[in-house]
C-alpha positions in Angstrom: 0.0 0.0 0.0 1.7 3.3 -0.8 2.0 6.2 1.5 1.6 10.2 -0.4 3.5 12.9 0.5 3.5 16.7 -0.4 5.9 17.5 -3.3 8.6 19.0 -1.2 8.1 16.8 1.5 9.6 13.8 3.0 8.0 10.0 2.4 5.8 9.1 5.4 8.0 5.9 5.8 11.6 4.7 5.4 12.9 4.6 1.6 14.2 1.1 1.3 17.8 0.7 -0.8 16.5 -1.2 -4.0 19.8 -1.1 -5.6 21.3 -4.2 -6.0 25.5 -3.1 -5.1 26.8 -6.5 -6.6 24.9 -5.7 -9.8 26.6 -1.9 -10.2 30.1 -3.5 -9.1 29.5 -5.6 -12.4 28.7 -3.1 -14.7 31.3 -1.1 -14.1 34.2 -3.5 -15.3 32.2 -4.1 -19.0 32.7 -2.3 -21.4 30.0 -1.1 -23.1 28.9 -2.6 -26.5 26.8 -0.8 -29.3 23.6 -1.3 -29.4 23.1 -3.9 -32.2 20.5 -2.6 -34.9 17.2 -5.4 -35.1 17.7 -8.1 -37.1 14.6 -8.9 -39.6 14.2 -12.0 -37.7 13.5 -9.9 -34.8 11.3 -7.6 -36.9 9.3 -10.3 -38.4 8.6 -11.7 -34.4 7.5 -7.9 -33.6 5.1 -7.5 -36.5 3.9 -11.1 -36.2 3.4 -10.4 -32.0 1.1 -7.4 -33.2 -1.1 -9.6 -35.4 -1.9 -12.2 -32.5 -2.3 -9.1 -30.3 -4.7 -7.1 -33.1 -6.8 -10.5 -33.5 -6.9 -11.7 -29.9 -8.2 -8.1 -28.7 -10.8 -8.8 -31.1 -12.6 -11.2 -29.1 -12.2 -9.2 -25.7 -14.4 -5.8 -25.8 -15.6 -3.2 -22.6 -19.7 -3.6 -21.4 -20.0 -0.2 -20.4 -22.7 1.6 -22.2 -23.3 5.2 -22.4 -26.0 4.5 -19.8 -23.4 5.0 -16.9 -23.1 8.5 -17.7 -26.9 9.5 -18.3 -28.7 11.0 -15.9 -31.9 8.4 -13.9 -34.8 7.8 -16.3 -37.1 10.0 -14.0 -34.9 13.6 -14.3 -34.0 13.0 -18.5 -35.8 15.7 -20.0 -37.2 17.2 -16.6 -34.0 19.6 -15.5 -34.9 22.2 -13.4 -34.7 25.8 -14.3 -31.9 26.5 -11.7 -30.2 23.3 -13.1 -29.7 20.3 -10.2 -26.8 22.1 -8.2 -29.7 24.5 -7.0 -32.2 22.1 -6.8 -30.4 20.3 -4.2 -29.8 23.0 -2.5 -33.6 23.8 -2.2 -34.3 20.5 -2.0 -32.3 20.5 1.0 -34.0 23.6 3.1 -36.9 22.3 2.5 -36.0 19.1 4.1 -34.7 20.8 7.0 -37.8 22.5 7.2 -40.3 19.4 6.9 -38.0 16.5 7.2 -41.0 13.9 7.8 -42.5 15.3 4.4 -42.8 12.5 2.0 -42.8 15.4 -0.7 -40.0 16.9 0.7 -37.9 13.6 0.9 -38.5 12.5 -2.7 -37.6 16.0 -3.7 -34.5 16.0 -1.4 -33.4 12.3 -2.3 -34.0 12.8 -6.5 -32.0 16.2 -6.3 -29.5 14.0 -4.3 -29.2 10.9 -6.5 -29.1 12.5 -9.5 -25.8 15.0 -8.5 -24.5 11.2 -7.7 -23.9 11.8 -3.9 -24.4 8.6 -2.9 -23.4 9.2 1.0 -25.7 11.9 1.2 -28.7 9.8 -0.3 -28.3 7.0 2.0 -28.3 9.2 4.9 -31.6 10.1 3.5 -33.1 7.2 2.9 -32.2 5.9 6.5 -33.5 9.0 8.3 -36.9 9.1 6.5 -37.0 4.9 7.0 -36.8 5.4 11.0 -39.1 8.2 11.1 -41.9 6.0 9.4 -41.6 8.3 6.2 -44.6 6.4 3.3 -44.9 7.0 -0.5 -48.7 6.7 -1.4 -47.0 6.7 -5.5 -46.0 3.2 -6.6 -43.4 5.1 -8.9 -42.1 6.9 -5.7 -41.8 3.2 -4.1 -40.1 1.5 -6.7 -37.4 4.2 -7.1 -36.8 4.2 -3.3 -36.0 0.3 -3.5 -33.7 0.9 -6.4 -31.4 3.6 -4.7 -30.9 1.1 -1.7 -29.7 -1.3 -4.6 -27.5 1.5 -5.7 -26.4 2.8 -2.6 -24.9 -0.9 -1.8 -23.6 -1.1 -4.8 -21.4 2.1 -4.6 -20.1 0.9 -1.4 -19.0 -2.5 -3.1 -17.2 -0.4 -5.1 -13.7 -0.7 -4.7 -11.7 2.8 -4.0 -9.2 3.7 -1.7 -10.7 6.7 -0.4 -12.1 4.6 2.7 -8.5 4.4 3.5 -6.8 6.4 6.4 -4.0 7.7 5.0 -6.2 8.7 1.3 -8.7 9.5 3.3 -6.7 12.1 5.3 -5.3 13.5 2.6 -8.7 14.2 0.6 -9.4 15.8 3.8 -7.0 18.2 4.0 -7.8 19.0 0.5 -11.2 19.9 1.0 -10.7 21.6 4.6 -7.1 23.3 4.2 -5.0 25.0 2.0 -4.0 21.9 0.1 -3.8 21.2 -3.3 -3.8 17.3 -4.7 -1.8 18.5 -7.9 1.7 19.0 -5.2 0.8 15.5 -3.7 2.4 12.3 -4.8 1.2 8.9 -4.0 3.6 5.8 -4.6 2.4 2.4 -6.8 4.6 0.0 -8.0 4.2 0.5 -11.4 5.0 4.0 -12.0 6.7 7.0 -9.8 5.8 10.4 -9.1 2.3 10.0 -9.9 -0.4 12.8 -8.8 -3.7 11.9 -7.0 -5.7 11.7 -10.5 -3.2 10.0 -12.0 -2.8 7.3 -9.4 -6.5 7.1 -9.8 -6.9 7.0 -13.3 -4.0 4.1 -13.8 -5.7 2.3 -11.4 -9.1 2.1 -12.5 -10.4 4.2 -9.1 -13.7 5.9 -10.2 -14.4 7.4 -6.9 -10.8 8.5 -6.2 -10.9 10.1 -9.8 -14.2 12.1 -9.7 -13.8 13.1 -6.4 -10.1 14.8 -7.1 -11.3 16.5 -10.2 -13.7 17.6 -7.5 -11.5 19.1 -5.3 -9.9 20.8 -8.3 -7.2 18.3 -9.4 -6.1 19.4 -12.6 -7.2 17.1 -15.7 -3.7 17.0 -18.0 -1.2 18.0 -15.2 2.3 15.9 -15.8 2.9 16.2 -11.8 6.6 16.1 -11.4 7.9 15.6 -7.9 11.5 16.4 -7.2 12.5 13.3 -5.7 10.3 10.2 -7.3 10.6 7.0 -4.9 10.9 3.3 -6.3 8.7 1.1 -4.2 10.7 -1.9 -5.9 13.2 -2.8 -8.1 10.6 -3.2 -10.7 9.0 0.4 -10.8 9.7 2.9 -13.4 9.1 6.6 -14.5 6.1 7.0 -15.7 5.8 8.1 -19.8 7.4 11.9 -20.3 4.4 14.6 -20.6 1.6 11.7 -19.7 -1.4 12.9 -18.4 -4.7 10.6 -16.4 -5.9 9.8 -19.4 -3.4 8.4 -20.8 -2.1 6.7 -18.1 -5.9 5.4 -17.9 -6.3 4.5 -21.6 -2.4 2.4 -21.5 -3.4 0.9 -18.4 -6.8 -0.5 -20.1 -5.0 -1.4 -23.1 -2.4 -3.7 -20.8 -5.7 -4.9 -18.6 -7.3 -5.8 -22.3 -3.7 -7.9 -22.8 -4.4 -10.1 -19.4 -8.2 -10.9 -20.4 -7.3 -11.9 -24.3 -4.6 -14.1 -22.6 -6.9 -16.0 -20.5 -6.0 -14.4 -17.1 -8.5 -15.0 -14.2 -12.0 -13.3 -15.6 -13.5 -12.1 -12.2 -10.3 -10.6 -11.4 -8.7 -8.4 -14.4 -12.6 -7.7 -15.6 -13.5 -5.4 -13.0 -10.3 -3.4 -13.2 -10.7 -3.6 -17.2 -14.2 -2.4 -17.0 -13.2 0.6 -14.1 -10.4 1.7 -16.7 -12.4 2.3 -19.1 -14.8 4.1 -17.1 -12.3 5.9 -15.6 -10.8 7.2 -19.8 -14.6 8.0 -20.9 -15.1 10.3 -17.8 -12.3 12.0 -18.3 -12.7 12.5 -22.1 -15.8 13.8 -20.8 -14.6 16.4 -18.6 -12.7 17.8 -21.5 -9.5 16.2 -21.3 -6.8 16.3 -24.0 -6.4 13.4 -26.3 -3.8 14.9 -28.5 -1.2 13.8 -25.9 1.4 11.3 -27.0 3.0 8.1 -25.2 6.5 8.6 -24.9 9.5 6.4 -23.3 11.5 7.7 -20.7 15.5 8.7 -20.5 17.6 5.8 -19.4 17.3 2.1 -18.1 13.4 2.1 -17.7 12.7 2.7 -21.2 13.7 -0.8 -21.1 12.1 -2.0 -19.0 9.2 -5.1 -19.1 6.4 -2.0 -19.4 8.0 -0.3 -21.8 9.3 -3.0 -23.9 5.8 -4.0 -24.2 4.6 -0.7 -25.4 7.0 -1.0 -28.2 6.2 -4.2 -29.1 2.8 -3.3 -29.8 3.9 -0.5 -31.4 2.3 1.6 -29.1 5.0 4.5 -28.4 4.3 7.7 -30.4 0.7 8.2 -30.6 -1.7 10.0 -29.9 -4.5 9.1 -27.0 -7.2 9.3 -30.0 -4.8 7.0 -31.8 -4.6 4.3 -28.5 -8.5 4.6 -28.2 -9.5 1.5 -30.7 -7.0 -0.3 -28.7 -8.7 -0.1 -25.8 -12.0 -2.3 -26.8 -14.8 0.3 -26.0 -16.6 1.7 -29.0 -18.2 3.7 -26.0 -14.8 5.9 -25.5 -14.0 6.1 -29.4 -17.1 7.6 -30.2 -16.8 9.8 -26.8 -13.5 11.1 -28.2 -14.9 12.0 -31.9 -17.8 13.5 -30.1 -15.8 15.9 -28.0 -13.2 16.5 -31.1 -15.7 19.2 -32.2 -15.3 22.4 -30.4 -19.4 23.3 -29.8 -20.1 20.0 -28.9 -18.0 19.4 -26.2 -18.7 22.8 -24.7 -22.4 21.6 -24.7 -21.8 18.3 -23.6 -18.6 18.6 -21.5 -19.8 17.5 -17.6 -19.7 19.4 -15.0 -16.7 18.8 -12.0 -18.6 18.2 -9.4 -19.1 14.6 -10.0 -22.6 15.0 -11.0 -21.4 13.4 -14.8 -24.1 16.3 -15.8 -23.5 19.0 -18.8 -22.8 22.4 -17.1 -25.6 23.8 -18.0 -27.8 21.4 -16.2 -25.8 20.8 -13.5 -23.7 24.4 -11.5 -24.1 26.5 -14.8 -27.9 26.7 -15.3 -28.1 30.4 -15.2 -27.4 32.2 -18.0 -25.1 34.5 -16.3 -22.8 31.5 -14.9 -19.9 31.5 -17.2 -18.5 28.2 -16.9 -15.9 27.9 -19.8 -13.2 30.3 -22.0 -12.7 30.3 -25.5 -8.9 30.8 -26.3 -8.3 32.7 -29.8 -6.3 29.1 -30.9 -9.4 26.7 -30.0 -8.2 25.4 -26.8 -11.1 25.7 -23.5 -10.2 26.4 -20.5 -12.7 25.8 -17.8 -14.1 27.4 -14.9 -12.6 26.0 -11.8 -14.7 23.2 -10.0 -17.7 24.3 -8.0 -17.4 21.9 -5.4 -13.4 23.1 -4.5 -12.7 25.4 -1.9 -12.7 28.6 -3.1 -9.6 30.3 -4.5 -10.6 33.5 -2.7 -9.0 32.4 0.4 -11.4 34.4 2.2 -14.1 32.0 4.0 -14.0 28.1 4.2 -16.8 27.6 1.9 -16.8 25.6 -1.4 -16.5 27.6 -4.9 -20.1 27.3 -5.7 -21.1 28.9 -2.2 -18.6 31.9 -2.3 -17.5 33.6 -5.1 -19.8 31.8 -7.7 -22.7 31.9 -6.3 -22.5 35.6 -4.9 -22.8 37.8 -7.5 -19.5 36.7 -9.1 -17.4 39.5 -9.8 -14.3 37.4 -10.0 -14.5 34.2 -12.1 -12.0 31.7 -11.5 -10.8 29.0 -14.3 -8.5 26.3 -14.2 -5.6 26.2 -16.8 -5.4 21.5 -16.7 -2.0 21.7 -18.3 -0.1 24.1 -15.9 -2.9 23.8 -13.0 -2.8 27.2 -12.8 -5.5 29.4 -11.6 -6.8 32.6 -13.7 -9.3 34.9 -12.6 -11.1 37.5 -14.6 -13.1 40.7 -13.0 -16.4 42.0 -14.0 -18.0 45.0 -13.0 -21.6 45.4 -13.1 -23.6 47.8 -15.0 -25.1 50.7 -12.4 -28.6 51.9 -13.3 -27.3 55.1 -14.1 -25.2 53.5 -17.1 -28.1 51.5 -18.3 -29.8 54.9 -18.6 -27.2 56.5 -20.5 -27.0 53.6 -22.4 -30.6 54.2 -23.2 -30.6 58.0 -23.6 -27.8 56.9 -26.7 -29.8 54.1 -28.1 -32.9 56.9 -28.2 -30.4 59.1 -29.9 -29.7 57.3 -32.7 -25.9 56.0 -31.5 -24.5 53.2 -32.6 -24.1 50.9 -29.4 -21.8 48.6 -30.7 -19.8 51.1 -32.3 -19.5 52.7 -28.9 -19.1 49.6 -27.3 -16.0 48.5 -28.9 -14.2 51.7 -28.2 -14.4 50.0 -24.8 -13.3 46.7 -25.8 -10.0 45.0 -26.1 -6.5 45.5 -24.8 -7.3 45.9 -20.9 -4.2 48.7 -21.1 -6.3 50.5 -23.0 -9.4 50.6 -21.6 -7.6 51.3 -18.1 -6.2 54.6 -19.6 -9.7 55.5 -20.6 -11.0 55.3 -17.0 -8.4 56.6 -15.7 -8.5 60.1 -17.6 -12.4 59.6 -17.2 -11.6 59.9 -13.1 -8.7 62.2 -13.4 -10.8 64.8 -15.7 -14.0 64.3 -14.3 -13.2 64.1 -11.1 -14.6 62.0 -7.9 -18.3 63.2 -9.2 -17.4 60.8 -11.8 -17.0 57.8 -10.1 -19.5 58.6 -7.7 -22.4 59.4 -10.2 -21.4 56.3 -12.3 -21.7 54.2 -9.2 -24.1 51.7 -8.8 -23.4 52.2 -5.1 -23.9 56.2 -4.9 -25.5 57.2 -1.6 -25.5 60.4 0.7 -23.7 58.7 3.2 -20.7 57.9 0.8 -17.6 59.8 1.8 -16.2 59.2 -2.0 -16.4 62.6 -3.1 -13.8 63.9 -0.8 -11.0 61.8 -2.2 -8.7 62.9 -4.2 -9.3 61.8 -7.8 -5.1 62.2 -8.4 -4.6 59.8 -5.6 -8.0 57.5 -6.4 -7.0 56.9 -10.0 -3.5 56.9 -8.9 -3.7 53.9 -6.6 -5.9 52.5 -9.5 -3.0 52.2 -11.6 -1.0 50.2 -9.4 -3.7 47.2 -10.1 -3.8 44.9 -12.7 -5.4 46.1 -15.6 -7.9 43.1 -15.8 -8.5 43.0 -11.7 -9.3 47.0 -11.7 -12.4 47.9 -10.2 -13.8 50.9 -8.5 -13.4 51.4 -4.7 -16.7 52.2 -3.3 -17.0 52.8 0.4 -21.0 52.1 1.2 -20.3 48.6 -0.5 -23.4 46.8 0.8 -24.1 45.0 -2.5 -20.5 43.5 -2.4 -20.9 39.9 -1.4 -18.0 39.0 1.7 -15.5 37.3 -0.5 -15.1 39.7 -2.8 -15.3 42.6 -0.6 -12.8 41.7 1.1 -10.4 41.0 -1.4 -11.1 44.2 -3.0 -10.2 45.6 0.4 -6.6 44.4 0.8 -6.0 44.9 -2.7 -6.8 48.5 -2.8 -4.5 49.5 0.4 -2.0 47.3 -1.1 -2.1 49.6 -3.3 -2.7 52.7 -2.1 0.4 51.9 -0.3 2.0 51.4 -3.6 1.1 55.0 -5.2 2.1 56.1 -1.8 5.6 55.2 -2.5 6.0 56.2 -6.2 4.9 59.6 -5.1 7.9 59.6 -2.0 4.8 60.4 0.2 5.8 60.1 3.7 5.6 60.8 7.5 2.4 63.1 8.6 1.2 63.7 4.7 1.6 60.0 4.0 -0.7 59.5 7.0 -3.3 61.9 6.1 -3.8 60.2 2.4 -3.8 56.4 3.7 -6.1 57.5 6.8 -8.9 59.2 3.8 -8.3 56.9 1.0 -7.7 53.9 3.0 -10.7 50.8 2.1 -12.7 49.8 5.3 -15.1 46.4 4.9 -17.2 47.5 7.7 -20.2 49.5 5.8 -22.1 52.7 7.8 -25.7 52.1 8.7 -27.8 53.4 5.3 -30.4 55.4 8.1 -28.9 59.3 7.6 -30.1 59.7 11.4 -28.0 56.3 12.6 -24.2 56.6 13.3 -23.2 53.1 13.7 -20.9 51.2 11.5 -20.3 47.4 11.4 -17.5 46.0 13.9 -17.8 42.7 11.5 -18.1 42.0 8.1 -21.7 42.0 6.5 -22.8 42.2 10.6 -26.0 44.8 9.1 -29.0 42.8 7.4 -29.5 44.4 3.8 -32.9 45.3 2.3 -34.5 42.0 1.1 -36.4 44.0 -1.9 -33.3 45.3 -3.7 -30.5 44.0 -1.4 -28.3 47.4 -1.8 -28.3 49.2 1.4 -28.1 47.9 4.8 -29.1 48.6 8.2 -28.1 48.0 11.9 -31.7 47.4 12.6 -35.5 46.8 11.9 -36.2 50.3 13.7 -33.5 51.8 11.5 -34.7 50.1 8.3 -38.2 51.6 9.3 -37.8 54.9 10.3 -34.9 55.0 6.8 -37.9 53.7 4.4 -39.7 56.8 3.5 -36.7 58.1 2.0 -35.1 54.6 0.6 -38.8 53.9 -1.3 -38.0 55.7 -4.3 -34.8 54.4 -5.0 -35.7 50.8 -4.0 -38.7 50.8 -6.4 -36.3 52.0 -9.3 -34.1 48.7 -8.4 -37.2 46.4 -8.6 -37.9 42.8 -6.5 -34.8 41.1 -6.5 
């Protein structure tokens, strides 16, 4: 059983000596010989070895069916509106709420089986069993006796994740600072292999999904600095190999031991689990274009590797490898996705769910959930179900930054594993009535549009001269946020547009100080970044003792907002401590009284805002 360890850390266990001394003492008194070409004998017992391979596979094929990755009979066709994430998530409340409700149990317990969280359903199922929960629908009935079938059934399942060590280490990942892409975990075959890759050579569905969910990196090569051999008989795993290919090589070799007549009940599940393990991950929108290559040195001749050549397998592609494999399911999965708009459509989502995005996290029309790169490649947004990347609260993805008016969307680059984020800034009603006044005019809105469009240098120098020539009533009319208790107009638009410049040009954003609509996460990042730098201008301006002071102490961001009541003084002592109006959810207020006595003069402007 291997042990994982962080990339710069030390193995969990001693490192055995699998060097054999006697064996290097040898070596060093021969001299070494040329490497003799092949002989056509040799050639003819290669080409002759890939016939009996070719016809032999013939005979052996995978049993998986595109049914494993469709959603249950009863929610094809019936997606909700909000898409399944959200349905679970009110399916939930309301089984908090009324959790003896046979409605509210069916709801809870389809939401639940179809995002494939089998723990989570089986906890359901036992809770409304002891609580004498009945079904007067026969339909209702005879799906409840299938999940307990299919809740056993997932826990026959072999994984690993019900092991300590693998189960501490998903842990971490979903409750610290801890990324699966730096970890290593040792199998005899291969070294240096990465969470998702150890699950994906391995045939270990669960392990794999629930990585990905955590935000493992699809096409990451993974390499630690110091690689352990567990024995004398493991070996580097291919140069630039990703899951998938590890997944789709380790089939092919699983496909070898069934044509061959090895044990059936024991190579068949692991055959059957590789494959499942390839089509998912074609399915998430991994690269097939990578290629199996040998590694430097001795283990490119070793028994692996020599087999790889002698099925002529070293040099191509994974869409190349794929008829080798034996499942017409993952071919056709792979010339599926090789179109660009269909595999945005039908990509799944990360969470697990094996749902498209856009019935799954990425119902809404405003959830972005992919990026089109100008050469073709996606890149995707990063999984819902991960911590988030704002660092800011312990909640998942989907619960912070997503799911509160995202301001910052986060994708996932699966080669590098790096993490992009990209800003938007919402529209204020104010714009969307000068947008309207030019519309009524006769402008061209796309013409004036793209004036505001492309190289984000550019389009920062705009604002910039907009702030500096315009002056603080510029930002504070354009604001979405304007209010009379806003301080913003005594700022210095020099320094305010000056501190703006010391941003990234795609991360700019405008610092408001009544920032009720500003959901926690982002508020608070926008808070350290603008007095990091504030302190920046600060120092490209020399500004320093008592005049430094004064310009940090009126510029400086706060993320505790000011009662909205004009006769109320009090100002949060925690972040988002004041409830907001529930009609239009921008202002906020210490109190009910406050809210009351505040509304006479808040009515107009809520109206204009309309119900939420």
């Amino acid at each position: 059983m291997g042990l994982w360890r962080e990339k710069t850390g030390q193995p969990l266990h001693h490192q055995p000596q699998v060097a054999q001394v006697m064996g290097k003492k040898s070596r060093k008194n021969k001299s070494a010989k040329p490497a003799a070409a092949p002989s056509a004998a040799s050639r003819g017992a290669a080409a002759a070895s890939a016939r009996i391979l070719s016809a032999a596979n013939s005979a052996v094929s995978s049993t998986l069916s595109a049914e494993s990755f469709d959603a249950p009979c009863f929610a094809r066709g019936n997606t909700p509106k909000i898409g399944w994430a959200r349905e679970l998530r009110e399916a939930e409340r309301s089984l908090r709420s009324l959790p003896s409700d046979p409605a509210a149990v069916m709801r809870a317990a389809k939401a639940t089986r179809v995002m494939r969280q089998f723990d989570a359903l089986e906890k359901i199922v036992k809770k409304a069993d002891a609580r004498g929960v009945q079904f007067d629908s026969a339909d209702d009935r005879a799906l409840w006796a299938t999940w307990k079938d299919e809740i056993q059934a997932a826990r026959a399942q072999v994984t690993r994740l019900r092991e300590p060590d693998i189960a501490a280490m998903f842990d971490r990942a979903a409750n610290e600072d801890l990324s699966l892409d730096t970890l290593t975990i040792e199998y005899e075959t291969y070294m240096g292999l990465s969470a998702i890759q150890y699950a994906a050579c391995t045939g270990d569905v669960q392990m794999l999904e629930r990585a990905v969910a955590l935000g493992a990196a699809l096409d990451y090569e993974h390499l630690p600095p110091e690689p352990r051999r567990v024995n004398r008989d493991t070996v580097a795993k291919p140069p630039g190999c990703t899951a998938l290919l590890l997944a789709v090589i380790a089939a092919i070799s699983g496909r070898r031991m069934l044509q061959f007549g090895d044990s059936e009940w024991t190579w068949r599940p692991m055959y059957e689990s590789l494959v499942e393990c390839a089509v998912q991950l074609v399915r998430l929108g991994s690269d097939v274009s990578v290629k199996l290559n040998l590694p430097a040195g001795r283990d490119a001749r070793s028994v692996v590797y020599r087999m790889f050549k002698l099925d002529n397998l070293v040099g191509k592609t994974i869409r190349e490898l794929a008829p080798l494999v034996g499942s017409e399911l993952l071919v056709q999965t792979i010339e599926q996705f090789a179109d660009t708009d269909t595999k945005i459509k039908l990509a799944n989502c990360r969470c697990g769910s094996r749902l498209p995005w856009k019935q799954c996290h990425a119902a809404k029309d405003t959830d972005t959930y992919y990026c089109l790169e100008e050469s073709g490649r996606v890149t995707w947004r990063f999984s819902p179900t991960a911590p988030c990347n704002c660092k800011n609260t312990n909640k998942i993805h989907f619960k912070c930054c997503w799911e509160e008016q995202a301001f910052r969307e986060y994708f996932q680059d699966d080669k590098s594993c790096e993490i992009t984020v990209s800003m938007h800034q919402k529209i204020s009603g104010v714009q969307r009535e000068m947008m309207q006044m030019m519309r009524n005019n006769g402008i061209d809105m796309k013409k004036a549009l793209s004036e505001f469009q492309g190289d984000p240098d550019a389009i920062s120098k705009k604002k910039l001269d907009a702030i500096r020539n315009g002056g603080m009533t510029f930002i504070f009319e354009m604001s979405g946020y304007s209010h009379p208790k806003s301080k913003i107009y005594q700022y210095d638009p020099e320094v305010y547009a000056g501190t703006m410049e010391k941003m990234e040009p795609a991360l700019m954003f405008d610092w408001i100080d009544v920032h009720w609509m500003i959901p926690k996460p982002e508020l608070l990042k926008r808070v350290a970044e603008w007095n990091d730098a504030l302190e920046k201008y600060c120092d490209s301006v020399c500004l320093t003792g008592s005049r430094r002071k004064d310009v940090i102490d009126l510029h400086k961001a706060s993320p505790f907002a000011p009662c909205a009541n004009m006769n109320c003084n009090k100002v949060e002592t925690k972040v988002k401590q004041f409830d907001r109006c529930s009609r239009c959810l921008a202002v906020g207020y210490c109190s009910p009284a406050c809210q009351r006595e505040d509304y006479p003069s808040h009515k107009e402007a809520c109206s204009k805002r309309g119900v939420r």
